[in-house]
C-alpha positions in Angstrom: 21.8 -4.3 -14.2 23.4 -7.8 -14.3 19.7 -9.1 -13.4 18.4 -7.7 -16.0 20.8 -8.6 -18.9 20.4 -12.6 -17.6 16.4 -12.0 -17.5 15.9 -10.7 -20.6 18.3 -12.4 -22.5 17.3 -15.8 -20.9 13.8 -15.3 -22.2 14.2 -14.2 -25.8 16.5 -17.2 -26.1 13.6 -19.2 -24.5 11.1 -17.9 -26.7 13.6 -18.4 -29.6 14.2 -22.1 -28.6 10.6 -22.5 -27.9 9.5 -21.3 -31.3 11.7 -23.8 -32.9 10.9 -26.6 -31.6 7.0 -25.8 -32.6 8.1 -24.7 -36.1 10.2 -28.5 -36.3 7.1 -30.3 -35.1 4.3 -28.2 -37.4 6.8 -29.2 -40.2 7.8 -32.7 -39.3 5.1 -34.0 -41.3 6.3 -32.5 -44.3 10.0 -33.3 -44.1 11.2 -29.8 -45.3 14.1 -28.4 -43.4 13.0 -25.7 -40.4 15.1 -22.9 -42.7 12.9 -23.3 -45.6 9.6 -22.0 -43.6 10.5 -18.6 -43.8 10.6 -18.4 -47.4 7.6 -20.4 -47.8 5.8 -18.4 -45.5 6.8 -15.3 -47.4 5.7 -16.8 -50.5 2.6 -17.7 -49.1 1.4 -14.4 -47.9 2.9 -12.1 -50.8 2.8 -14.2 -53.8 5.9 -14.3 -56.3 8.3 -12.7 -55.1 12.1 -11.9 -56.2 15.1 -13.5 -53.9 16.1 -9.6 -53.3 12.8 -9.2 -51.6 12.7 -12.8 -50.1 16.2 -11.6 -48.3 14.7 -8.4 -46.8 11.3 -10.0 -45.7 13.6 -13.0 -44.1 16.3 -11.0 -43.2 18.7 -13.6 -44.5 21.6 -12.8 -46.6 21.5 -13.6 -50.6 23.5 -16.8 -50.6 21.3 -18.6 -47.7 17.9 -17.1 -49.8 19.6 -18.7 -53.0 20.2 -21.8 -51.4 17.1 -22.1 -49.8 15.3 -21.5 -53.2 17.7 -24.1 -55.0 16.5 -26.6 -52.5 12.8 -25.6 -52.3 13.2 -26.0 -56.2 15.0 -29.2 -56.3 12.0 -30.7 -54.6 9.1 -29.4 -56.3 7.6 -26.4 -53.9 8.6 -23.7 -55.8 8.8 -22.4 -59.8 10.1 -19.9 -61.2 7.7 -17.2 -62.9 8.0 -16.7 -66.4 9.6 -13.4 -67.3 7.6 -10.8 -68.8 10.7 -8.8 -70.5 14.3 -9.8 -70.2 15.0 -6.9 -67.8 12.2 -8.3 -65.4 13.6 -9.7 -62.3 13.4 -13.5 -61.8 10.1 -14.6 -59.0 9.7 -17.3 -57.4 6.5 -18.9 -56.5 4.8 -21.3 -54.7 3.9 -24.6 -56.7 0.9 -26.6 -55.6 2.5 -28.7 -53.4 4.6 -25.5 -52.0 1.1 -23.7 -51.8 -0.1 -26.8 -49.3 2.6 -26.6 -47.0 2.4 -22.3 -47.3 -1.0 -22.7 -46.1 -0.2 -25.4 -43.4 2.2 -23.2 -42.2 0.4 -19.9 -42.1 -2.1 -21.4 -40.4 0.4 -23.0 -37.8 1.7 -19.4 -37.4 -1.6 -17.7 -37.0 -2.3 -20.3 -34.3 0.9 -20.0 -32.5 0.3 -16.0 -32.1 -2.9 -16.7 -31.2 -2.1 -18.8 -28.3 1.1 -16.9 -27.4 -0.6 -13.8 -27.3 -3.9 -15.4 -24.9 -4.4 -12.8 -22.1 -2.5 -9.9 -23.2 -4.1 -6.4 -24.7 -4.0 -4.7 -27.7 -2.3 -2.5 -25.8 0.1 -4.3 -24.5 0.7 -6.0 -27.2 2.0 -3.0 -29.0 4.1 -1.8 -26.2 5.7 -4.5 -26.2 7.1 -4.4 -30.1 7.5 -0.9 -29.7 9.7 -1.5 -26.4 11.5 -4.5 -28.5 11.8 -2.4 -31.4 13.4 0.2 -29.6 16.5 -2.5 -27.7 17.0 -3.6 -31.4 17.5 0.3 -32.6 19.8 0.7 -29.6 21.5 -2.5 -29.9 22.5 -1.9 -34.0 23.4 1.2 -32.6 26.3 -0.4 -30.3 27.0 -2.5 -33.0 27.6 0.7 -35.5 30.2 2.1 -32.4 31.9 -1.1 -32.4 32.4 -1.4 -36.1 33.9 2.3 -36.1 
């Protein structure tokens, strides 16, 4: 059982690690911080798109998203939408030079599941997420025990 806690922890931190450091060296170019892709990814592939949404499609708490989009604003790769009634949530989206780097990196991601994924099925593809999917339901439910 010990085996198999060092195994499969060993390689989702690999994969993790490994991710990174092709994330870093797609961006490097660009000089934006590895933190901001998610949001520009999102932003990217949804349009505008409130920081309440931004946080559940990044899975990042509020202040990090609102951080993240002060910075990304601060340097020019994202605007704010104009609000169509004063009850309309604030969106965010990409600027032209926020839309160049949102394609960049879609494209970088598109090619990095493409080449991860080289040799494995459909099939096996989907058991896989369904298999991870199913450690993360079990680990939160741990996590819900512990916090009892």
């Amino acid at each position: 059982m010990a085996d198999r806690y060092i195994r499969f922890t060993g390689v989702i931190a690999g994969i993790t690690r490994d991710i990174r450091r092709i994330t870093a060296e797609a961006i490097s170019r660009f000089g934006i911080k590895r933190s901001f892709v998610p949001c520009i990814y999102f932003l990217q592939k949804h349009g505008p798109l409130s920081a309440t949404k931004l946080c559940k499609l990044c899975d990042e708490d509020k202040a990090n998203i609102s951080r993240t989009l002060k910075a990304l604003e601060d340097e020019g790769y994202v605007v704010k939408e104009v609000r169509t009634s004063p009850r309309a949530r604030v969106k965010m989206r990409l600027s032209e030079s926020g839309a160049e780097i949102g394609s960049y990196i879609s494209k970088c991601v598109s090619d990095m599941v493409t080449l991860a994924t080289e040799g494995i099925s459909d099939g096996e593809i989907e058991t896989m997420y369904s298999v991870l999917e199913r450690i993360g339901a079990n680990l939160r439910g741990v996590l819900e025990e512990i916090d009892q």
